[in-house]
C-alpha positions as CSV (number, residue, x, y, z in Angstrom):
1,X,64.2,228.0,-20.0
2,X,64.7,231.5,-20.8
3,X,68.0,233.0,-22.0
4,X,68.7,234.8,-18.8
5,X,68.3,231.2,-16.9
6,X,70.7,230.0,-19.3
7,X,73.2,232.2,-18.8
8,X,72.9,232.5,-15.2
9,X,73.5,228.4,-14.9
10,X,76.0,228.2,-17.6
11,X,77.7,230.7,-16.0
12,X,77.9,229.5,-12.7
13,X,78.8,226.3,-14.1
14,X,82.0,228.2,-15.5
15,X,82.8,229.7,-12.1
16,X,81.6,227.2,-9.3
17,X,83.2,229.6,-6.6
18,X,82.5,233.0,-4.7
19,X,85.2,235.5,-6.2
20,X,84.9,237.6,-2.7
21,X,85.3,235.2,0.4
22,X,88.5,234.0,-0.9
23,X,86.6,231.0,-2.9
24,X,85.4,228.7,-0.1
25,X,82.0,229.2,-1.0
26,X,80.3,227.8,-3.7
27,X,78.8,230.9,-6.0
28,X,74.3,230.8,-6.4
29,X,74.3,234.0,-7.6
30,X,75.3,236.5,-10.3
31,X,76.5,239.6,-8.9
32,X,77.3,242.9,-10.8
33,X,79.7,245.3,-9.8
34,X,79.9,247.7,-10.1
35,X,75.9,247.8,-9.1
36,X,74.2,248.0,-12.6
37,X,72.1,251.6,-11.2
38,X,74.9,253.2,-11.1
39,X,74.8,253.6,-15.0
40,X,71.5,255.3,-17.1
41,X,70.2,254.1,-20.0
42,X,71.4,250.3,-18.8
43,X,74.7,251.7,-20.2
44,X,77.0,249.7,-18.3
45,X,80.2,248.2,-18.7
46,X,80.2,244.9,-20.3
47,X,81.6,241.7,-18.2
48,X,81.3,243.2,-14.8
49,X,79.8,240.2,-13.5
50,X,81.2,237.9,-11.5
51,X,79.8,234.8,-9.4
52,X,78.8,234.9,-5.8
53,X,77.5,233.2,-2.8
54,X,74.6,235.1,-1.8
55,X,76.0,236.5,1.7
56,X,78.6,238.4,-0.4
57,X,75.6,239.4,-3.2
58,X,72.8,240.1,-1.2
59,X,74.3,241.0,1.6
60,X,75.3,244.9,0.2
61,X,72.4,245.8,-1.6
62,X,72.2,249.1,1.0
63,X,75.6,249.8,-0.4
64,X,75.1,249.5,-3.4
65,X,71.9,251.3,-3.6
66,X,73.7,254.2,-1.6
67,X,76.7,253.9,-4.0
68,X,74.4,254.6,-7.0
69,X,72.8,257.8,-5.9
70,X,76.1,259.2,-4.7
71,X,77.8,258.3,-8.6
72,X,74.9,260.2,-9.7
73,X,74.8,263.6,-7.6
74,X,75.1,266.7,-9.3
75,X,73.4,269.7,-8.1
76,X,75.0,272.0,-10.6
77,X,74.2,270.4,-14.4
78,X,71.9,267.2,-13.1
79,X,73.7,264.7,-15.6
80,X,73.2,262.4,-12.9
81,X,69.5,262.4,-14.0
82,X,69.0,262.0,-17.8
83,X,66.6,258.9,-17.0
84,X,64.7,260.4,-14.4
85,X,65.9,257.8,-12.1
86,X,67.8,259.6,-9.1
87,X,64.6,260.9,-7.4
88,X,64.1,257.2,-7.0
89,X,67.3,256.2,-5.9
90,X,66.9,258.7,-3.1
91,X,63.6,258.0,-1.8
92,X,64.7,254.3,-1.6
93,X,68.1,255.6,0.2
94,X,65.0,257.1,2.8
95,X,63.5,254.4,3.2
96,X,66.3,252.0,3.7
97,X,68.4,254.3,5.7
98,X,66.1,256.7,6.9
99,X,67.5,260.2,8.7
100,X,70.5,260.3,6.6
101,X,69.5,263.0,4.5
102,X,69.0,264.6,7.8
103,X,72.7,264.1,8.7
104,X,74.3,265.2,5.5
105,X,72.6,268.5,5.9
106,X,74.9,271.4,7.6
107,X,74.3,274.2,10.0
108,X,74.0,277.6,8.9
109,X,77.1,277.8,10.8
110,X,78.8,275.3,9.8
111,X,78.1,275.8,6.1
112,X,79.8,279.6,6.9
113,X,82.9,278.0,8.2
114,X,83.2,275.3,5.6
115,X,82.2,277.8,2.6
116,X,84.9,280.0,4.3
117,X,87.8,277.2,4.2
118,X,87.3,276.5,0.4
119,X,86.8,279.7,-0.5
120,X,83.3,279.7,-1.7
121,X,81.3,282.6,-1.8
122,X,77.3,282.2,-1.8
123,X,75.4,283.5,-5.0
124,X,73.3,286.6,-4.3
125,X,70.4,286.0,-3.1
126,X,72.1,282.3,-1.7
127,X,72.5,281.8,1.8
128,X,75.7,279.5,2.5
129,X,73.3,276.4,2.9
130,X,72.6,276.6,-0.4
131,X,76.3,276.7,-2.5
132,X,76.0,272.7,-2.6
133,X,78.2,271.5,0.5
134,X,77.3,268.7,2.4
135,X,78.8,266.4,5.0
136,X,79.9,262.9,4.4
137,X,78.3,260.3,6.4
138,X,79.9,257.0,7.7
139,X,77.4,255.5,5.9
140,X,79.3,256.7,2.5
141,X,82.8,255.9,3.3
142,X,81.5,252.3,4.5
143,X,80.0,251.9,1.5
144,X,82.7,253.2,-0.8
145,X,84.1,250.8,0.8
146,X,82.7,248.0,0.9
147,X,82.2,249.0,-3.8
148,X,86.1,249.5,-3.5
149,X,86.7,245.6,-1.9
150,X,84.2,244.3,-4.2
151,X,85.0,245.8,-7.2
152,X,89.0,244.8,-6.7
153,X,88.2,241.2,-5.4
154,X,86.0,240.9,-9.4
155,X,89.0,242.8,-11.1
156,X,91.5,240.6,-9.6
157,X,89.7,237.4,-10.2
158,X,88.3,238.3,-13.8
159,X,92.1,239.2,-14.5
160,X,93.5,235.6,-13.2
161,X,90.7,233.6,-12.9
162,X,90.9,232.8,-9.4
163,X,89.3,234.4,-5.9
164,X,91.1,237.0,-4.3
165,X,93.0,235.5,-1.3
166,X,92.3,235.3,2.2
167,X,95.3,236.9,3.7
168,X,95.7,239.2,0.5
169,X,95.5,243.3,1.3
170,X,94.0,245.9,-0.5
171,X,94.4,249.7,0.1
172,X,91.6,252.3,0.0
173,X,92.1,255.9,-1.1
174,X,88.5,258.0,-2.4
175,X,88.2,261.3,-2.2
176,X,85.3,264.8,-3.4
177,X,85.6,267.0,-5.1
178,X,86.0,269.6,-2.1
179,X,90.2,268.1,-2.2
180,X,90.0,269.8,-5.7
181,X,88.7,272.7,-4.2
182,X,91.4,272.9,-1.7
183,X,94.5,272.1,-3.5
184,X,93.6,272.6,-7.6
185,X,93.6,268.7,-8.2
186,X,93.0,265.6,-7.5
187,X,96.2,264.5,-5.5
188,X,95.8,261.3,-5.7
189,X,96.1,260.6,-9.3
190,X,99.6,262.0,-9.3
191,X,100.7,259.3,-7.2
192,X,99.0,256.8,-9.2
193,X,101.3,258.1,-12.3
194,X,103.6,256.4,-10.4
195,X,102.3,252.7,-10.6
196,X,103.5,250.1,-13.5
197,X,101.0,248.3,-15.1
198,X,98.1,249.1,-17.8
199,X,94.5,249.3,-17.4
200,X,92.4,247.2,-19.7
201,X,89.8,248.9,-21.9
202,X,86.5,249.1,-21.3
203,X,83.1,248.4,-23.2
204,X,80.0,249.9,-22.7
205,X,76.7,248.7,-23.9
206,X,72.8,247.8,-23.4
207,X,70.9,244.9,-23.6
């Protein structure tokens, strides 16, 4: 048996349960979340894992694939591509989901308005296509989403050991940069200045 098979059944040993359907399923499978191609250079953060039936694991691979190219957009500096991996991440968004690219693509006059309500003015030689706006799909927010529940539901159950409950409630808030755009900030993280509590640290690494 090879180490991962070890460490898959010794950890599933260790957490019989599905930390996101409130426990009443018994975990199969390992899942990581936040999903591991998100991260380049398999830099990402250590003990994200947490153990899952596979409705809840395999069950948002389209999110999760659609989750990573999004983390990893960046038309201006392409730091979302020191692998080389995006181009792949977006010809599998294609084929999964194919005609989205289609829909996040605006008019010429609808990039003019939008471009005209945040103030952006098209390079020479740039028509207002090309300053880098885009819409937002319901495909995205569903996914951000469905990352946001799953990510919370591990956090909460790495943090006390037990599945996030049934009846619990969990709050959703994400925003682009465009609200930076519009007001000079990020609103939302002067609201979270008001919340008690600490965040624990986090660890990076390969392997």
């Amino acid at each position: 048996m090879g180490a991962a098979a070890r460490h898959r059944r010794a950890f599933l040993t260790a957490h019989p349960r599905c930390a996101f359907c409130g426990g009443s399923a018994s975990a199969t499978t390992i899942e990581h979340c936040p999903p591991r191609a998100m991260f380049q250079f398999r830099l990402w953060p250590e003990g994200f894992e947490f153990p899952a039936c596979e409705p809840c694991n395999l069950g948002t691979n389209d999110h999760d694939l659609l989750i990573a190219m999004l983390a990893r957009m960046d038309p201006f500096e392409l730091k979302g591509d020191q692998d080389g991996k995006h181009a792949g991440l977006m010809k599998a968004v294609n084929r999964q989901l194919p005609g989205l690219f289609q829909k996040m693509m605006l008019s010429a006059s609808e990039a003019r308005h939008r471009n005209r309500e945040h103030g952006l003015q098209p390079a020479p030689g740039q028509t207002h296509q090309e300053t880098g706006l885009v819409n937002i799909p319901e495909e995205f927010h569903h996914a951000v989403s469905v990352l946001a529940r799953k990510l919370s539901k591990g956090i909460y159950y790495r943090e006390t050991g037990r599945p996030f409950p049934d009846d619990g409630c969990l709050l959703l808030n994400w925003f682009t940069n465009a609200e930076v755009v519009r007001t000079g900030k990020y609103v939302v993280f002067d609201l979270l200045k008001e919340l008690q509590g600490t965040a624990p640290l986090l660890q990076r690494g390969g392997g």
